[in-house]
C-alpha positions as CSV (number, residue, x, y, z in Angstrom):
1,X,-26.4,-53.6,66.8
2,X,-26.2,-50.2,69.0
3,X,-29.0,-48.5,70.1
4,X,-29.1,-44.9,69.1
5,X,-30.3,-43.2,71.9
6,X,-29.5,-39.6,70.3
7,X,-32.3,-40.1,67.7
8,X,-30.4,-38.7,64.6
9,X,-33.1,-39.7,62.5
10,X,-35.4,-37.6,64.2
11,X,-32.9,-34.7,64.6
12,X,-32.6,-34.8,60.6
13,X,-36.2,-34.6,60.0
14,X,-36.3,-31.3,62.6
15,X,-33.5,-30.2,60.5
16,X,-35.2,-30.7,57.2
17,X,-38.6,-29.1,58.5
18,X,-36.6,-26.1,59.0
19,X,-35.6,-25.8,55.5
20,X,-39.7,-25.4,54.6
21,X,-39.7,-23.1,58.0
22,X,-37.1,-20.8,56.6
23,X,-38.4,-21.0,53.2
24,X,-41.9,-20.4,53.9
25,X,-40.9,-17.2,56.5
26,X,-39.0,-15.5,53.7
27,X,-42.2,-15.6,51.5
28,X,-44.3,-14.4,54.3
29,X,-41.9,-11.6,55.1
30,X,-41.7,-10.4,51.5
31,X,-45.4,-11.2,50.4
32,X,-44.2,-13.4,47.1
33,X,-42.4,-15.9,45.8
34,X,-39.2,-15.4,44.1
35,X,-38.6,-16.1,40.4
36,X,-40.6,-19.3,39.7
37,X,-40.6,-20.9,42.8
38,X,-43.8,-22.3,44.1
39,X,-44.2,-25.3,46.2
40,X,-45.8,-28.6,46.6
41,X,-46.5,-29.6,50.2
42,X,-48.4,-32.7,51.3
43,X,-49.8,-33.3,54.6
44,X,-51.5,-35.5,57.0
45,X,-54.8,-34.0,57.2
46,X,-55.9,-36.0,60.7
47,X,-52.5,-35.1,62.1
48,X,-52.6,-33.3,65.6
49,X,-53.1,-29.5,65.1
50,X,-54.1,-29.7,61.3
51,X,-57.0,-26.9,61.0
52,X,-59.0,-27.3,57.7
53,X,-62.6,-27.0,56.8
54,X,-65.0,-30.1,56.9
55,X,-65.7,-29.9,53.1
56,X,-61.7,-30.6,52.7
57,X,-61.2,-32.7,55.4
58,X,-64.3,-34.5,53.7
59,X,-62.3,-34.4,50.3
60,X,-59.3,-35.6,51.8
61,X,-59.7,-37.8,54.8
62,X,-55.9,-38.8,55.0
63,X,-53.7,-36.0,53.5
64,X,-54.2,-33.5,51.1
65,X,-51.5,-31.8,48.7
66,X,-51.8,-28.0,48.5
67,X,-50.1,-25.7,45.9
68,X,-48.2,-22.4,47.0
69,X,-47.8,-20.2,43.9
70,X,-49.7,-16.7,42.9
71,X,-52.7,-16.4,44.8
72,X,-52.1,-16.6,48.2
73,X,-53.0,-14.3,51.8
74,X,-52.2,-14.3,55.3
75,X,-49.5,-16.4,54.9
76,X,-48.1,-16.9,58.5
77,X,-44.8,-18.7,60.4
78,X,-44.4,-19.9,63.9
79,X,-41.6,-22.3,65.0
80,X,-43.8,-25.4,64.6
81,X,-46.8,-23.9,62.0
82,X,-47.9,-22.3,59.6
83,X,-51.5,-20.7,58.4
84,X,-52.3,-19.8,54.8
85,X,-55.2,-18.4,53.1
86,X,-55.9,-20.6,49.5
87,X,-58.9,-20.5,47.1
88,X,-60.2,-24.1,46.2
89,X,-63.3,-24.1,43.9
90,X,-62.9,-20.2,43.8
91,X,-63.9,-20.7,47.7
92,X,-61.6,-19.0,49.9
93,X,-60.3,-21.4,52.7
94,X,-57.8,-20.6,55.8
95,X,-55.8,-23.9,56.4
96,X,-53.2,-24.3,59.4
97,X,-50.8,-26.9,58.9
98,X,-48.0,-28.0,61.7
99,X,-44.7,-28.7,60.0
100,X,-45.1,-32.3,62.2
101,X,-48.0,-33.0,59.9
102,X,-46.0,-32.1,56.4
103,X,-44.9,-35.7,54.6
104,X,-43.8,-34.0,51.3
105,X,-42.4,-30.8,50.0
106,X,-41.4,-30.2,46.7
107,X,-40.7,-26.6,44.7
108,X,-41.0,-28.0,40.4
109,X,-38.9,-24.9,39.4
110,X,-35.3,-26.2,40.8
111,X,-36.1,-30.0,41.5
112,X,-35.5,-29.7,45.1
113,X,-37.9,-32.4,46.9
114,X,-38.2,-33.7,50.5
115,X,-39.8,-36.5,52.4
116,X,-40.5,-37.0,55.7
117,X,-42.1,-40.2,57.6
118,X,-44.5,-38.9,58.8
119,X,-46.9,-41.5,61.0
120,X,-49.7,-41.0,63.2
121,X,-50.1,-42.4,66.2
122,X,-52.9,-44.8,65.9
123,X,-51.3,-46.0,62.6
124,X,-47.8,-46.3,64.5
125,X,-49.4,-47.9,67.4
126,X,-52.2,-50.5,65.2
127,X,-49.6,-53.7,65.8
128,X,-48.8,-53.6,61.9
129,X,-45.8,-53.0,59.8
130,X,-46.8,-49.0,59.4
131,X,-43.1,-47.6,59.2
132,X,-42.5,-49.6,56.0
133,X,-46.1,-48.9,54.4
134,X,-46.0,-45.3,55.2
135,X,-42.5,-45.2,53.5
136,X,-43.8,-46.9,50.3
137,X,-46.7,-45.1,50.4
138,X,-45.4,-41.8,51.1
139,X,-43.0,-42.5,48.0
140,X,-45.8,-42.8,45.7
141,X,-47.3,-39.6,46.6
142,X,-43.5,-37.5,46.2
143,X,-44.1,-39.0,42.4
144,X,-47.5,-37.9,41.7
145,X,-47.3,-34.8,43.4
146,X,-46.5,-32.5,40.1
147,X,-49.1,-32.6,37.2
148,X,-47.4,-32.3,33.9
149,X,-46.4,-28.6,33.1
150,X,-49.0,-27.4,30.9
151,X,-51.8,-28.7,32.6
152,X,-50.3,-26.8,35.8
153,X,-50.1,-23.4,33.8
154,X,-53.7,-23.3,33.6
155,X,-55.1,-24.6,36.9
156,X,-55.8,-22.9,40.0
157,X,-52.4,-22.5,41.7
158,X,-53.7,-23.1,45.0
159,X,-56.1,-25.6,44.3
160,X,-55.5,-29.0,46.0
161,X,-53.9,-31.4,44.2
162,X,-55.4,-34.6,44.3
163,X,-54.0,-37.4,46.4
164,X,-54.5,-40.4,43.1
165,X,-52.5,-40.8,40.3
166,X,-51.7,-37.7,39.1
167,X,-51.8,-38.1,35.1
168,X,-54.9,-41.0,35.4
169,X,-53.5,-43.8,33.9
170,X,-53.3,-45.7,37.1
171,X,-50.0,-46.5,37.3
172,X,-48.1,-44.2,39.9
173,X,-45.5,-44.2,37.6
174,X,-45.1,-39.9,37.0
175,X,-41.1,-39.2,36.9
176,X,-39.6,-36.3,37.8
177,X,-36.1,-36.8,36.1
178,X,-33.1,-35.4,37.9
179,X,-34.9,-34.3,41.1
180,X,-32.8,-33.5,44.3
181,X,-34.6,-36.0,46.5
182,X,-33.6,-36.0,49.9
183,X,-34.6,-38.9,52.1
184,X,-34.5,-39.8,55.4
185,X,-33.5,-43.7,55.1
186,X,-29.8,-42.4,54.0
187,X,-29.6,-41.3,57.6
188,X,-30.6,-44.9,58.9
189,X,-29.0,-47.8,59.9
190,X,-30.4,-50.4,58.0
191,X,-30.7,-53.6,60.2
């Protein structure tokens, strides 16, 4: 089989990031989010260039799920970040988050979902089968990322959603009928 030496697959997930880039500059430039758009965007919390306090980074060791929808501040876009102000526990916290770091982004309100594989270097350097664990794993989180509507109406909107099984039955198994998923194994040559 040919080597691709291009890298598409990389090139598609640059691309991709750019659609949260885009999105998320239009919401800093204007101050709110449209309609009922808010968004669900998981991350890598020991990724390089992740900024977040100690008591999150002690709630979430690995990645952490935040929620962009009515309270937010100081939202703010560079080419390869971006820094938000977000209340957790009625605490005020800033977090800066690199789009390198971002596995998952999903806005509820029109479906549209997107993964990434996102892999840190130890983890893609530790001698183990890490691209096909992150996949699965990163899979599982996409499907527990939205609570079930009601429950979302009346929670904090920028509270962190938690990493486990979103309704508590233990069983990963929260659907999100007719989502737009787009994934990044389409793009791949499978071997």
């Amino acid at each position: 089989m040919p080597q691709d030496h291009i890298r598409y697959d990389i090139l598609a997930q640059d691309a991709l990031r750019g659609v949260i880039r885009k999105v998320l500059s239009e919401v800093a430039a204007t101050g709110y989010l449209p309609g009922d758009h808010h968004f669900f965007i998981t991350f890598l919390t020991e990724a390089p260039g992740v900024r977040i306090s100690t008591q999150l980074k002690e709630r979430y060791p690995e990645q952490m799920t935040i929620v962009v929808q009515h309270q937010f501040w100081d939202l703010k876009v560079t080419e390869s970040l971006f820094e938000i102000g977000l209340s957790f526990s009625d605490k005020p916290e800033k977090l800066v988050v690199p789009f390198a770091s971002i596995r998952g982004f999903y806005d509820p309100s029109v479906n549209f979902e997107l993964e990434f594989d996102t892999v840190l270097e130890t983890a893609a350097n530790d001698g183990g089968d890490t691209e096909e664990d992150e996949r699965s794993e990163l899979a599982g989180t996409i499907e527990r990322l939205v609570e079930p509507a009601a429950k979302e109406e009346t929670t904090d909107s920028e509270e962190a959603a938690p990493s486990e099984d979103a309704d508590g039955d233990g069983d990963g198994d929260d659907k999100k009928p007719g989502a737009d998923v787009v994934s990044l194994d389409s793009f791949r040559k499978k071997s």
